[in-house]
Backbone as CSV, one residue per row, in Angstrom:
resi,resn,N_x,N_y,N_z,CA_x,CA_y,CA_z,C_x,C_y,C_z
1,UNK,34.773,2.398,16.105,34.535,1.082,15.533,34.200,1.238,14.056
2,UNK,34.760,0.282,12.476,34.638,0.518,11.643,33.301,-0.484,11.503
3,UNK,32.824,0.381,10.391,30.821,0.099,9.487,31.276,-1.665,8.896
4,UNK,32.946,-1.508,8.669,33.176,-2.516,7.528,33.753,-3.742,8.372
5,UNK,33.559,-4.729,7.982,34.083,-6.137,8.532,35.527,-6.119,7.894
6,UNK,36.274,-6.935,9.066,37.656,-7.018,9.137,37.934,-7.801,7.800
7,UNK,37.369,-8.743,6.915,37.608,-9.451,5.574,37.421,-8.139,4.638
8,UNK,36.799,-7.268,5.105,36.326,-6.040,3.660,37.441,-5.016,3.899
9,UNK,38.258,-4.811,5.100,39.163,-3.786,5.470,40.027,-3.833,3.781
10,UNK,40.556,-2.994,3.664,41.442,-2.619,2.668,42.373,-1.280,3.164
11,UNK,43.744,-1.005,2.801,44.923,0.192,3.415,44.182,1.586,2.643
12,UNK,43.833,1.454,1.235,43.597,2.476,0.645,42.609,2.844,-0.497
13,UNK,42.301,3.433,-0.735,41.081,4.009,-1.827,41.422,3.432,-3.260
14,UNK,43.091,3.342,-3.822,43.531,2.588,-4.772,43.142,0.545,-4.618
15,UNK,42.684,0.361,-3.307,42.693,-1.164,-3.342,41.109,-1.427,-3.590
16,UNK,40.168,-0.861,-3.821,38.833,-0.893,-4.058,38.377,-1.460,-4.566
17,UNK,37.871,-2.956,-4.554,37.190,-3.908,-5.350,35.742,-3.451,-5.794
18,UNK,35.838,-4.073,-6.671,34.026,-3.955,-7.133,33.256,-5.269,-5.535
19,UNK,33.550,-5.738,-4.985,33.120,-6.625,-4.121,33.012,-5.326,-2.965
20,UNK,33.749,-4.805,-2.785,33.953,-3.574,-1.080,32.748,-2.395,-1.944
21,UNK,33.187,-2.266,-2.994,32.156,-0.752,-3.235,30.699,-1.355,-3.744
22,UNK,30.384,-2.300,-3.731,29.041,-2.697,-4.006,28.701,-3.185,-2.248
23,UNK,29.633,-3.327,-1.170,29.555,-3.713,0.310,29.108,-2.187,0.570
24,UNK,29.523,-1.298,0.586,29.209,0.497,0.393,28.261,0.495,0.034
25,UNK,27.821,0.633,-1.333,26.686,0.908,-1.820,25.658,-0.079,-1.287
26,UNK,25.215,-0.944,-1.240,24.263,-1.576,-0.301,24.137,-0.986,1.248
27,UNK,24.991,-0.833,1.781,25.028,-0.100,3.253,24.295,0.972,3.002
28,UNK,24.397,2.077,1.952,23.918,3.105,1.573,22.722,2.832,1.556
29,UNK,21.992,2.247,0.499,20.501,1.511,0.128,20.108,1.045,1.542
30,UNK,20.736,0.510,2.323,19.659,-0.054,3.387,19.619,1.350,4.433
31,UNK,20.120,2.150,4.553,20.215,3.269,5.426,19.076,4.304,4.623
32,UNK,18.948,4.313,3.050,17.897,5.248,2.947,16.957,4.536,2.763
33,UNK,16.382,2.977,2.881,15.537,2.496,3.150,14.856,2.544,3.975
34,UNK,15.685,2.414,5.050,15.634,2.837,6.372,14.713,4.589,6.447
35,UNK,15.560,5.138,6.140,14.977,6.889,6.129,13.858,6.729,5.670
36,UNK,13.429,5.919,3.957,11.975,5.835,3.550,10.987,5.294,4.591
37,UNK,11.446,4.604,5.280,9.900,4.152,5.506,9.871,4.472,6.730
38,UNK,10.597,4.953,7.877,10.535,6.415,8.568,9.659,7.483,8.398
39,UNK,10.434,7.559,6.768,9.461,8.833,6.523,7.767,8.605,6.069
40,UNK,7.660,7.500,5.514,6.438,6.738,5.225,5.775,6.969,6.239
41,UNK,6.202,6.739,7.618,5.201,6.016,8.669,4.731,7.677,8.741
42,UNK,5.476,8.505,9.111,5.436,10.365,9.407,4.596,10.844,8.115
43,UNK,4.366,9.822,7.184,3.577,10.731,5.758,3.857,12.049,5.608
44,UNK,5.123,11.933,5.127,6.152,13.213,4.842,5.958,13.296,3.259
45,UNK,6.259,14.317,2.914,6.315,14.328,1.125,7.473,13.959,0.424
46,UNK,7.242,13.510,-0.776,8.124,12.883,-1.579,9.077,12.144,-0.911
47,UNK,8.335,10.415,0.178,8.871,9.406,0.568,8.188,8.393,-0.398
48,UNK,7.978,8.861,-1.366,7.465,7.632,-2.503,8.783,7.676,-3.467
49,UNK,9.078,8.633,-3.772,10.297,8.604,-4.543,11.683,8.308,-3.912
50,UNK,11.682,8.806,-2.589,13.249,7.652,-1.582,12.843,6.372,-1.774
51,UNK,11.874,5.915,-1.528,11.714,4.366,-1.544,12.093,4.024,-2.190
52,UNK,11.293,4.512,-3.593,11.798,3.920,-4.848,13.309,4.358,-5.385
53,UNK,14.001,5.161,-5.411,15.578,4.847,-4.986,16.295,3.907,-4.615
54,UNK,15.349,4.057,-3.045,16.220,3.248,-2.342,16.321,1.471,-2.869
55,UNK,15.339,1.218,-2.756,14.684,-0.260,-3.406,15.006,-0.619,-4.873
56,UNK,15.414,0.460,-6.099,15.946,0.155,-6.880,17.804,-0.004,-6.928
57,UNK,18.078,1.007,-6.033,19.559,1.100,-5.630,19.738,-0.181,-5.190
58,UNK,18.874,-0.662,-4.305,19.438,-2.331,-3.723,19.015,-3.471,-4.626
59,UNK,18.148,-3.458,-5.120,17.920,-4.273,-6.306,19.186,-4.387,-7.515
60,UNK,19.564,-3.029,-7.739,20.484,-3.090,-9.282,21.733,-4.043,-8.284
61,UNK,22.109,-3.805,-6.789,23.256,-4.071,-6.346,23.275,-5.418,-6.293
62,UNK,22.205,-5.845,-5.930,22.148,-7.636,-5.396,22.496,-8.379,-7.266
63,UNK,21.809,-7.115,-8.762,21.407,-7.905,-9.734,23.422,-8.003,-9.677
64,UNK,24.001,-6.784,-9.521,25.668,-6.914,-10.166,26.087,-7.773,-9.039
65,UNK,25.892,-7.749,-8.070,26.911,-8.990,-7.622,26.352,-10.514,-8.214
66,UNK,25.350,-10.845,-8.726,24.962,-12.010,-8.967,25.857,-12.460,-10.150
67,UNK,26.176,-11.181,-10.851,26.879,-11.229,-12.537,28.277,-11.063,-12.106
68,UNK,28.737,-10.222,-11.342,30.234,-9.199,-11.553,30.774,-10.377,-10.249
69,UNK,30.323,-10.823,-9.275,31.203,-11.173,-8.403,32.113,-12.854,-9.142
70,UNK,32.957,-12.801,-8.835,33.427,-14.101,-9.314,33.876,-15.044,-8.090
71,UNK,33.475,-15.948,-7.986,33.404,-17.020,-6.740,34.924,-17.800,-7.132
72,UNK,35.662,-18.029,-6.591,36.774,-19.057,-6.866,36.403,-20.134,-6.996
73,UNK,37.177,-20.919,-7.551,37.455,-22.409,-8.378,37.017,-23.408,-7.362
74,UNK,36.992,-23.304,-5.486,36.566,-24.341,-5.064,35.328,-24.189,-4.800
75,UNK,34.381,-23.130,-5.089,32.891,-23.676,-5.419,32.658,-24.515,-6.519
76,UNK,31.511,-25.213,-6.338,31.061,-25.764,-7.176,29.889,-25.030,-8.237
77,UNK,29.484,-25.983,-9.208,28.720,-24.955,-10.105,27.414,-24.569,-9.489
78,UNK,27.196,-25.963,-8.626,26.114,-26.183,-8.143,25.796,-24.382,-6.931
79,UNK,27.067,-24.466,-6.391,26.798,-23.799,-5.332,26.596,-21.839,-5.874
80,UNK,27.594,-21.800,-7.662,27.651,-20.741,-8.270,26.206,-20.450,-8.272
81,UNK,25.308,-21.126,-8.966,24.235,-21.255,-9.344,23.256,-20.884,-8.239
82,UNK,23.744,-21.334,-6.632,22.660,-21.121,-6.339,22.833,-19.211,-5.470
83,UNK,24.188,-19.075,-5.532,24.465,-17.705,-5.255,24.010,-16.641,-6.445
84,UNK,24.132,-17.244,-7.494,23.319,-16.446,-8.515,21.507,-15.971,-8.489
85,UNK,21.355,-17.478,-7.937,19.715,-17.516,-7.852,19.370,-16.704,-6.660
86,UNK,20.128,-16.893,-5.402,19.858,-16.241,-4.765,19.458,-14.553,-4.986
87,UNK,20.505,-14.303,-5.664,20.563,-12.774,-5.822,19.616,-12.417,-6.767
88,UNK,19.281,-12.695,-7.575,18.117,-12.551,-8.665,17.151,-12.505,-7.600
89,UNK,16.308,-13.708,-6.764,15.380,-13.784,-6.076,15.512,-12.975,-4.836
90,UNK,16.319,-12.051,-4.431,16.264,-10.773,-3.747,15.982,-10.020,-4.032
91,UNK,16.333,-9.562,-5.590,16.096,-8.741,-6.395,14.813,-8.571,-6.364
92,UNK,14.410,-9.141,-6.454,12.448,-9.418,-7.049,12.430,-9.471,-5.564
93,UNK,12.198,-9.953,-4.803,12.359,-9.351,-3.874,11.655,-7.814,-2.665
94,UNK,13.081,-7.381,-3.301,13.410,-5.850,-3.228,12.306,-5.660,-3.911
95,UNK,12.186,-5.774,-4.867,10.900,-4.898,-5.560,9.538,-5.343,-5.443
96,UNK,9.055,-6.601,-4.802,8.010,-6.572,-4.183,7.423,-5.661,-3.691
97,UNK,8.742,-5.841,-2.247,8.293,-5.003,-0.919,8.457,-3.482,-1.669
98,UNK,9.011,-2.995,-2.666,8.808,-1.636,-2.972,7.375,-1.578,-3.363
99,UNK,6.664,-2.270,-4.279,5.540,-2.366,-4.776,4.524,-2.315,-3.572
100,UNK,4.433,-3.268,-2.733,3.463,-3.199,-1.585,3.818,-2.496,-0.633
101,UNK,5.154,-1.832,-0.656,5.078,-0.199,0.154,4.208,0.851,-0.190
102,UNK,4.465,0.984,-1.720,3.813,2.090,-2.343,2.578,1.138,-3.035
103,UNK,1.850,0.551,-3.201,0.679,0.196,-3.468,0.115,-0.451,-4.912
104,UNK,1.619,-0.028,-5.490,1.912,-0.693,-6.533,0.576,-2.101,-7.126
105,UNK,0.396,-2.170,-8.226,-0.752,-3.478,-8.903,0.612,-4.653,-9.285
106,UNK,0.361,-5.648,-9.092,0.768,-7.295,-8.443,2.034,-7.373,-7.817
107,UNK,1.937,-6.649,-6.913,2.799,-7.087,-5.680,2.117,-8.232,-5.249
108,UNK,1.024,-8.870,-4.883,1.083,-9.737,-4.413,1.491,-11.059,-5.084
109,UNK,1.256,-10.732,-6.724,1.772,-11.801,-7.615,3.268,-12.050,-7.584
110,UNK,4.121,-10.798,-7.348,5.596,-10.987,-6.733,5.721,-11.418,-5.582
111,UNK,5.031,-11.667,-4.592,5.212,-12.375,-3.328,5.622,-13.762,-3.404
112,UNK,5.048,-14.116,-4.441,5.244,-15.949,-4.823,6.477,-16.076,-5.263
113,UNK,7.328,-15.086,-6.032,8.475,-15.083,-6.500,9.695,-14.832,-5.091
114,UNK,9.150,-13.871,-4.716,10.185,-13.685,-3.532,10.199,-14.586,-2.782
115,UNK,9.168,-15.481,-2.289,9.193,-17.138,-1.209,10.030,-18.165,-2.123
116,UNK,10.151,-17.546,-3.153,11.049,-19.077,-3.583,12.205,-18.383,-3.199
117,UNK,12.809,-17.465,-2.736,14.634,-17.174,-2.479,14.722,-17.989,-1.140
118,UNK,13.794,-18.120,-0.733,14.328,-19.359,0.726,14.850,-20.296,0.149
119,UNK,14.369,-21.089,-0.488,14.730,-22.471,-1.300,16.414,-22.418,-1.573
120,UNK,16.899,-21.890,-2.397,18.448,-21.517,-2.562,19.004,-20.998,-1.514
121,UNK,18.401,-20.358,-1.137,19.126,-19.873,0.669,19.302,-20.372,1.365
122,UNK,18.755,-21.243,1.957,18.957,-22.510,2.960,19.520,-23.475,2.623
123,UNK,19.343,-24.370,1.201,20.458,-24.882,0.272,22.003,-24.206,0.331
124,UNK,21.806,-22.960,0.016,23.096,-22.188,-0.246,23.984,-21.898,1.133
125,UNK,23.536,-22.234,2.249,23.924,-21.584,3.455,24.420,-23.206,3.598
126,UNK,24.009,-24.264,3.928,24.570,-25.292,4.776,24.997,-25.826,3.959
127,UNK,25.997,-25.600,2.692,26.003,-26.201,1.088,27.953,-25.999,1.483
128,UNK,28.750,-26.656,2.082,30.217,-26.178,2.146,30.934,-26.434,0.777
129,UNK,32.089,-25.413,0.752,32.600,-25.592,-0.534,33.753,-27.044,-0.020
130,UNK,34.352,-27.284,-1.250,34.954,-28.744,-0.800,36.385,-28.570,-0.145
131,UNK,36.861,-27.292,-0.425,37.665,-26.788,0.386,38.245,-25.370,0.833
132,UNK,39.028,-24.313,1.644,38.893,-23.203,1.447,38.068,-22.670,2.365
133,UNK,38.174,-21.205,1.973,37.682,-20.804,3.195,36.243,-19.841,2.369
134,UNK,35.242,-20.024,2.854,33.849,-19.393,2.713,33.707,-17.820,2.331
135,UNK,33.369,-17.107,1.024,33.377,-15.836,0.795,32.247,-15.093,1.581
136,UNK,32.490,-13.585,2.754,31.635,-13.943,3.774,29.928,-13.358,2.790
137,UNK,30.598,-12.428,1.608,29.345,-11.774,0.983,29.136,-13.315,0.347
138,UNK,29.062,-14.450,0.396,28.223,-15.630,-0.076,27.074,-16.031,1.083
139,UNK,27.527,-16.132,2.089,26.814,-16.392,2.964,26.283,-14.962,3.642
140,UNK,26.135,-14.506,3.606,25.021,-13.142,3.690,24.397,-12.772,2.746
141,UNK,24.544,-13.101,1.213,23.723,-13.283,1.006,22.555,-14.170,0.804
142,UNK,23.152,-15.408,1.367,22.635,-16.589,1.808,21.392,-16.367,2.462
143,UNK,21.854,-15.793,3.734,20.759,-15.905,4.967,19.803,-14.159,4.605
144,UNK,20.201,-13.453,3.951,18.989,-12.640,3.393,18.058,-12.932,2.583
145,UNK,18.303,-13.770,1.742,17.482,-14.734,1.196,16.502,-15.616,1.804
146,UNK,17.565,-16.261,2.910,16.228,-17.510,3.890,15.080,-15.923,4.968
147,UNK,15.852,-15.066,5.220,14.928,-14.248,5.956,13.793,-13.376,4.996
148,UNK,14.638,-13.008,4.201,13.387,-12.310,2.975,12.597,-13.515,2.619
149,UNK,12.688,-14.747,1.441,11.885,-15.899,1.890,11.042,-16.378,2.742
150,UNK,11.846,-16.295,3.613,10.695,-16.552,4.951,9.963,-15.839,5.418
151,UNK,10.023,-14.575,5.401,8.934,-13.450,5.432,8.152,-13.753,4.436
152,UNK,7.895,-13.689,3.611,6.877,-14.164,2.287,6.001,-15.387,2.713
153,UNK,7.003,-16.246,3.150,6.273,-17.924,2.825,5.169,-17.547,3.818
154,UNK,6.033,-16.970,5.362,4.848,-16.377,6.243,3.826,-15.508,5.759
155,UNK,3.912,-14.820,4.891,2.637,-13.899,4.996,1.784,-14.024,3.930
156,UNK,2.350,-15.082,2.972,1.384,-15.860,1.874,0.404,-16.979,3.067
157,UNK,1.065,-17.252,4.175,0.440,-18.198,4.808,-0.898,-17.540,5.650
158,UNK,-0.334,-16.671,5.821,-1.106,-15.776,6.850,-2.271,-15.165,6.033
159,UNK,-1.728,-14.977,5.011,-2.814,-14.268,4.010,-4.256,-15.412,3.612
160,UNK,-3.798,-16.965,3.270,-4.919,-17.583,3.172,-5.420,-18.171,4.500
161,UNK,-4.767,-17.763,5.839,-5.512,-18.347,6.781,-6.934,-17.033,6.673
162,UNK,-6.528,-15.850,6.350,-7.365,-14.913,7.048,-8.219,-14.576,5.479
């Protein structure tokens, strides 16, 4: 079974979009994310520096698709805008949760930043273009947004109940 979705398939190594190799490189980033905080939980040595790799590797990726990807003509600006925002507010994000992995000083002041990527995410997800068919890296990054978001909004909530 292929890692890659049947819209990302391509015949050959010459057909390689910047859209498929930034689909790669994110796969990559979430797999040694994955390994970091594995290795975190095992308090293994030098899992402060995978993290931070890893978490900057996915950060720079979410910042170039926000810039490099180009959406076709039947989005709207409205909807450009909010795929842009989205990806910025992952970004920050991403580097929250790197910060309050490693212990980092105002991660929690980035928490407030990362609860606003719900806002465009949930906008951006039930938002149809006016015609055409849906780019699927728009809507994934859609709903990583409402789930990263929503992790935040929860634990800003949780944080002033307690």
């Amino acid at each position: 079974m292929s890692l890659v979705p049947n819209e990302m398939k391509v015949l050959g190594l010459q057909d390689m979009t910047l859209e498929r190799a930034l689909f790669i490189a994110r796969r990559i980033s979430i797999g040694l994310v994955i390994i970091g905080i594995l290795f975190k939980i095992q308090h293994f040595p030098y899992t402060g520096i995978l993290l931070a790799i890893s978490f900057i590797l996915l950060s720079l990726n979410h910042l170039v698709l926000a810039f490099a990807i180009k959406l076709s003509d039947n989005y709207s600006p409205l909807m450009k805008g909010l795929f842009k925002a989205s990806c910025i507010l992952l970004a920050i994000a991403l580097f929250q949760y790197l910060f309050g992995i490693s212990h980092y000083l105002y991660a929690d002041e980035m928490r407030f930043f990362s609860a606003m990527a719900f806002l465009p995410g949930i906008i951006g997800y039930f938002h149809e273009p006016a015609e055409g068919k849906i780019n699927p890296t728009y809507k994934r990054i859609h709903i990583a947004a409402m789930i990263l978001g929503g992790l935040n909004i929860y634990s800003i909530a949780v944080s002033f109940l307690i």
